[in-house]
Structure formats: structure tokens, C-alpha cells
N, C-alpha and C positions, 0 to 999 in steps of 0.2 A: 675169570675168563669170559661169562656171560659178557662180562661190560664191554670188555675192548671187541665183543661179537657186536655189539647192539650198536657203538662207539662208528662201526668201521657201517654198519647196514645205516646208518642213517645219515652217514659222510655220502656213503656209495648212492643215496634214493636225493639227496639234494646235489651232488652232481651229474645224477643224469636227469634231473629238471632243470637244473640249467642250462645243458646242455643241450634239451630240449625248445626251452623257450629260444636258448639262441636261435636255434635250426629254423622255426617258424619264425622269428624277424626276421631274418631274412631273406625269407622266401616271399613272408607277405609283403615285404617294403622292395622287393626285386632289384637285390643288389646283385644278382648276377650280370655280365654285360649281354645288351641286349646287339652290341654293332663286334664283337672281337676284339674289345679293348679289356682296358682294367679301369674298376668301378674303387671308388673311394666318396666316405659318407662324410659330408662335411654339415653341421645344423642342420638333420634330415634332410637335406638335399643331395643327392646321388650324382654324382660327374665322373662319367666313362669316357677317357682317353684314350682315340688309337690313334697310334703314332705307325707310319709309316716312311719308307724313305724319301716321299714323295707330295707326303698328305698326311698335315696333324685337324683332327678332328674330335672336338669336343663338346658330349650330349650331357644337355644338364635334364634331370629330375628329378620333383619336389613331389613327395609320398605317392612315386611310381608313376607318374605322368608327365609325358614334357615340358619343359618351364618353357614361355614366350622368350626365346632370347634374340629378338628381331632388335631390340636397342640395347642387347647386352653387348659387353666389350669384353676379352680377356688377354692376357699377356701371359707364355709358357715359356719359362726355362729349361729346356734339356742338357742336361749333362752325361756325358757317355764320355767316361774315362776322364781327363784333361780339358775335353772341350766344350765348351759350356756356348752354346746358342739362346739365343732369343727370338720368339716368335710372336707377333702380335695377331690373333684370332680374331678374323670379321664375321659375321650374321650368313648363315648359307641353310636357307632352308628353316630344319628342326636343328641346327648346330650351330656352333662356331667352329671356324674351318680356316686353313692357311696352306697355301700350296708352292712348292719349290722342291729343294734339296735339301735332307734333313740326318744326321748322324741318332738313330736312331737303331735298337736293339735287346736282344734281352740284357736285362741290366740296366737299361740307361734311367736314372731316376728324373721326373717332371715335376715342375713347382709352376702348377698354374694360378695365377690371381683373376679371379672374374667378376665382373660387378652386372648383376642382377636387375635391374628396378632398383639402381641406387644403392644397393647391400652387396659390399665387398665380401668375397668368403679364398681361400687359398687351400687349395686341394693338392698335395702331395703321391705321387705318382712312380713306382718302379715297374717297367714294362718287363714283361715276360717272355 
């Protein structure tokens, strides 16, 4: 009986230091969104997409600080049920950014391709 005590306490003390180390990467590398989008980590680089009905905007960050993407280029697919759009994202500031009419909502999943300084990365994206 001692064993499966000892067996179950040091299952229990290495999942909550993992659970632990998760919590602080996290937080140090600020994957939560900083604009009301959703954050997804592609090669340490952080890409927060908000989609709106009107306005797709997407902030890239490389270990918590914004990447130059003044000659970045990206292309997003949304798909929201059956309809699958395509948007091509230009330079707007600290973003890439695209403005129109857009079928966008909880649910709708995003497949953006961006190219950085030359280094292509594809960030996957379901809006909430």
C-alpha cells in the first residue's frame, strides 16, 4: 500500500511542475492576446489574429516584442461553415491588416501563411 501512496505522490508533485513550468511560459513569452484576438505559437513567434466583420488584422511577435513586418506579406484563409474566403494582408503600422467584408465568427477557423524577412511560418487559427 505504501507504494502505490509514494507511486500516486510523485505522479501528483511532477504533474503539478509541469503544470507549473507551463503556466510561467506562458506568461513570460506573453501568449495571451494583447489586441482581442487569438494568439497561436508558431517557432517562438506569437501571431494574434482579430478577425472582425470588417477588419482582419494580424500582430506578429518574436519572444514578446513586435517583429518589423513593414516588408512582411501574408495571405488568410477563413472558413466559416461552407465558405472559405481568401484575404491577402498588407503592412499597417505594427500589423498586417485587410479591410472589407468578411464572414467571420466564433468558430470560423483561419490558416494564415506569412513570410517574415524571407521565412515563411503558417499559423492556424479558430476564433472564439
Amino acid at each position: 500500500m505504501k507504494t502505490h501512496a509514494a507511486v500516486a505522490a510523485i505522479t501528483l508533485t511532477l504533474a503539478s511542475a509541469a503544470f507549473a513550468a507551463g503556466g510561467k511560459h506562458d506568461h513570460a513569452h506573453g501568449h495571451q492576446p494583447m489586441h482581442g484576438g487569438v494568439v497561436v505559437e508558431v517557432k517562438d513567434v506569437d501571431y494574434e489574429l482579430v478577425a472582425r466583420p470588417d477588419t482582419i488584422q494580424l500582430y506578429v511577435r518574436d519572444h514578446g516584442k513586435p517583429a518589423d513586418v513593414s516588408q512582411a506579406r501574408a495571405k488568410v484563409v477563413l472558413l466559416t461553415g461552407t465558405d472559405k474566403q481568401e484575404v491577402e494582408l498588407q503592412p499597417a503600422g505594427d500589423r498586417l491588416q485587410a479591410t472589407g467584408s468578411f464572414k467571420v465568427g466564433p468558430g470560423t477557423k483561419a490558416v494564415a501563411v506569412v513570410t517574415v524577412h524571407g521565412k515563411a511560418a503558417t499559423a492556424r487559427f479558430t476564433m472564439k
